[in-house]
N, C-alpha and C positions, 0 to 999 in steps of 0.2 A: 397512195390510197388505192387500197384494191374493192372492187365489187363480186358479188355470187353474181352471176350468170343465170336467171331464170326466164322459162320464156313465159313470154308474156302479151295481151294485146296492148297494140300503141293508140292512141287516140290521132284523131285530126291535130288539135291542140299543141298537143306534145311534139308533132311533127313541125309545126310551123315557129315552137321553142327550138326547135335546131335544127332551122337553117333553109327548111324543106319550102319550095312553093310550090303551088299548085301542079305547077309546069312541073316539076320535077317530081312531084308524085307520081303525078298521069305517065311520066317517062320511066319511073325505074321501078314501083310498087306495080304488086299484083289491086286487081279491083280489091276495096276492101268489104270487109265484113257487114252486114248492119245487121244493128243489134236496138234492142228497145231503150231508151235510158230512162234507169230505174227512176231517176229522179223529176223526170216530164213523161210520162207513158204516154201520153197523146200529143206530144211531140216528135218533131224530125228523127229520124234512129240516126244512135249514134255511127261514126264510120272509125271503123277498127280495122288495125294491122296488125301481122305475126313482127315481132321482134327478130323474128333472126334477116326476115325481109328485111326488114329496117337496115339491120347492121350489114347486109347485104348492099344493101343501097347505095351505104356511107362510105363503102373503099370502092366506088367508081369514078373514074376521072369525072365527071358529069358533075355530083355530088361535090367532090373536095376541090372541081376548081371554082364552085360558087361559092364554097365557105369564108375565104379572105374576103370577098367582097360583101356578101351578109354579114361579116361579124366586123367588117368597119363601118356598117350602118346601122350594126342594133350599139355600137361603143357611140356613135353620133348620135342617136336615140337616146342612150341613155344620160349623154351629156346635157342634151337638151333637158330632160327631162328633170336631170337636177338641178338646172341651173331654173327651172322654172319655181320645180321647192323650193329653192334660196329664197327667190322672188316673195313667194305664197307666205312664208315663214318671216322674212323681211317686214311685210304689210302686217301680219299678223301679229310681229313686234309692237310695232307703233303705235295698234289699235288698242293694243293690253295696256300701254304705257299711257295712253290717252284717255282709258276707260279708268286705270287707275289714278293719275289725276283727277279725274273729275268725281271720281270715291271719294278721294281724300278731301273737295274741295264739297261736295256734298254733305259728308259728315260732320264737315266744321260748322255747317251752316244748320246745322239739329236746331230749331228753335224749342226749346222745355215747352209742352204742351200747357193749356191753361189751367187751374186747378178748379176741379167741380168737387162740391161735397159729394160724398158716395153715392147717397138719395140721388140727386140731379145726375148722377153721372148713368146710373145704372139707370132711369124713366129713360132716359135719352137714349141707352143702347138697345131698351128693348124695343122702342119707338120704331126706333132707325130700322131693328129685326123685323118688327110688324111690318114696316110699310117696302123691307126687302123680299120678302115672303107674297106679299101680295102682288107685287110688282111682277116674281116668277111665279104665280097661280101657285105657290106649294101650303097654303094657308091649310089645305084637309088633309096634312099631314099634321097639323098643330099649329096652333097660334104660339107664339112665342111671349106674348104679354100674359100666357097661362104659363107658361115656364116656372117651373117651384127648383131644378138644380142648378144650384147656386156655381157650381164650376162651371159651368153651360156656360152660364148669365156673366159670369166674370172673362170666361174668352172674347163673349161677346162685346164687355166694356172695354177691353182690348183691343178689339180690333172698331170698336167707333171712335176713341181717341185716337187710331192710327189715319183711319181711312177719313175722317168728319173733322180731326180738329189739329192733323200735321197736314204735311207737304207731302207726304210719301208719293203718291199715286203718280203725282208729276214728277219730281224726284225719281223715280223709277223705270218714268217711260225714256228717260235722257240716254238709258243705257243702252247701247248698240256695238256689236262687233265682235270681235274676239277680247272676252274675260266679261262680257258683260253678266254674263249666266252671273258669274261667281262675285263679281260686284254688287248685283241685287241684290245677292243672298246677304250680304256683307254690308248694305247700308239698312236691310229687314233687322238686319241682329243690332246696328247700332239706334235705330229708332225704337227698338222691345227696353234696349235698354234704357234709354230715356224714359220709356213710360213706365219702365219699375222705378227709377229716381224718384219719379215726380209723382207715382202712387204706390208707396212700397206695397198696399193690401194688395197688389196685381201683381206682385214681382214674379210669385209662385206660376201665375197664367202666361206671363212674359215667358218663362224659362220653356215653360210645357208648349207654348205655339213657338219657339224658338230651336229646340231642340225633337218636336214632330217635323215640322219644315226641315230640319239639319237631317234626318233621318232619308225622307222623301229625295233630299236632294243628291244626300249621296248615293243611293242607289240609280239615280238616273245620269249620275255623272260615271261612277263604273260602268254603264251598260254605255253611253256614249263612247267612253273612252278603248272600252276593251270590243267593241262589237262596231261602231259605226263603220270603220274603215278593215272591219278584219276581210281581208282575202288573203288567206294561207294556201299555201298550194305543197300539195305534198303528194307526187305520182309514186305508181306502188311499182313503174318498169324499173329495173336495173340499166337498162339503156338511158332512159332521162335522167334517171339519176348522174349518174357516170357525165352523161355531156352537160349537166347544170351546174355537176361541180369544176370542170374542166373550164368551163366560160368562167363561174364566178372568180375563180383563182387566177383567170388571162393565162391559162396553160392550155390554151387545143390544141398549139401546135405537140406537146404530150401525146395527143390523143390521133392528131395526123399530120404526122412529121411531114409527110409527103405535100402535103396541099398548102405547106409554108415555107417551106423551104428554109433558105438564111433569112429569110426577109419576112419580119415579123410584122403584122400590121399592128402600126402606132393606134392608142387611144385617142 
C-alpha cells in the first residue's frame, strides 16, 4: 500500500496514536504550533506539529527503540479491551434472552379486556380524559367531555381499555436491560391487538396508535443505533494514515525494519 506524501500539521492525539509520549515529544519535536480549535474557540488551543518533524522523529534510535515496547502494550490494551466486549456482549445476551422470555410469558398471559357497550365505554374514556386534563391543569386548552371528533374520542377509548381495564402498565414496568426498548414495543402491539379482537369498531384506532408508535420508535432506534456510539476517526496526515494502517495489519516492522529486528513482538 503506498501513500501521497503531504505535509501536513499533526495533532497531539495523533501523536500519542503512534507511539509518542510526552517525554518523547519534549525530546525530539520542535515546541509546537497553537492554533485556536475551530470546534471549542474558547477552549485550550490546540498543539500542532509539521509532519516532516514527525517523520523526523520516527527514524531516531530514541523513537524506534520505544516502539516494540508500546506496541506490546497497546496489543495488551487492546486484548483487554476485547475481552471486556466479550464480557459486555455475554451479559447483554442473557439479558435479551431473559427479557424475551418474559415477552413471550407476558403475552400469553393477555387477559381479553372486558366488554362495555360503546355508550359505557366511550362516558368512561372521556371521564377518565376529563379528570387527566384537570389533574395536569391543561383543561383551558379544552375540556374533552366537549370533544365532538369522534377519531379523537376513539384513541381515546383505546388507550382507557389499555391503561384502566388491562395489565399493561405493570406489565411494562417488568421490562429492564438489553431488548427491553424492543420488548415493550412488542407486548404495546400485542395488547392493541387484543383490544381490536375484543372491540372490532377500534380495530382502525388500534392500527393508527400502533403504527404512529412503530413510526416514533423507529426513528429513535436508528438515531441510537447509528449515532450513540458513533466515534469515527478519520485524520486527513498522510503520516497517520500510513502508521494506523501498518499497526492495523501487525506490519510496523514494514514500516521500521530496524526497531524489530528478527524478533517480532508476539500479540
Amino acid at each position: 500500500m503506498s501513500f501521497e506524501h503531504n505535509e501536513t500539521m499533526i495533532l497531539l492525539t495523533d501523536l500519542k496514536h503512534m507511539g509518542f509520549s510526552e517525554k518523547l515529544i519534549d525530546e525530539l519535536l520542535p515546541a509546537p504550533e497553537l492554533k485556536v480549535n475551530p470546534r471549542r474557540p474558547g477552549g485550550p488551543r490546540m498543539r500542532l506539529w509539521h509532519e516532516d518533524d514527525v517523520r523526523e522523529a520516527m527514524k531516531t534510535d530514541a523513537y524506534q527503540s520505544r516502539l516494540p515496547v508500546w506496541l506490546k502494550r497497546h496489543n495488551a490494551g487492546k486484548k483487554a479491551a476485547a475481552a471486556r466486549k466479550r464480557a459486555v456482549e455475554a451479559r447483554e445476551d442473557e439479558e435479551r434472552a431473559a427479557t424475551r422470555e418474559l415477552l413471550d410469558r407476558l403475552v400469553k398471559e393477555i387477559t381479553p379486556p372486558k366488554i362495555l357497550k360503546r355508550g359505557e365505554l366511550r362516558r368512561r374514556a372521556l371521564e377518565s380524559r376529563h379528570a387527566w386534563a384537570a389533574y395536569r391543569g391543561t383543561l383551558y386548552d379544552g375540556d374533552p367531555l366537549d370533544c365532538d371528533d369522534e377519531e379523537t374520542i376513539e384513541r381515546w377509548m383505546v388507550n382507557y381499555v389499555r391503561h384502566e381495564m388491562m395489565d399493561y402498565d405493570a406489565a411494562v414496568e417488568q421490562f429492564h436491560g438489553e431488548g427491553s426498548f424492543d420488548a415493550a414495543r412488542e407486548y404495546r402491539e400485542a395488547v392493541l391487538r387484543a383490544i381490536a379482537k375484543a372491540y372490532p369498531y377500534l380495530a382502525e384506532a388500534c392500527l393508527s396508535a400502533e403504527l404512529r408508535r412503530w413510526d416514533m420508535d423507529a426513528r429513535i432506534d436508528y438515531f441510537m443505533k447509528h449515532f450513540r456510539d458513533g466515534d469515527e476517526y478519520d485524520p486527513e496526515s498522510t503520516l497517520v494514515r500510513e502508521f494506523l494502517y501498518y499497526l492495523e495489519t501487525d506490519a510496523l516492522d514494514q514500516l521500521f525494519p530496524d526497531a524489530f529486528g528478527e524478533a517480532r513482538p508476539k500479540e
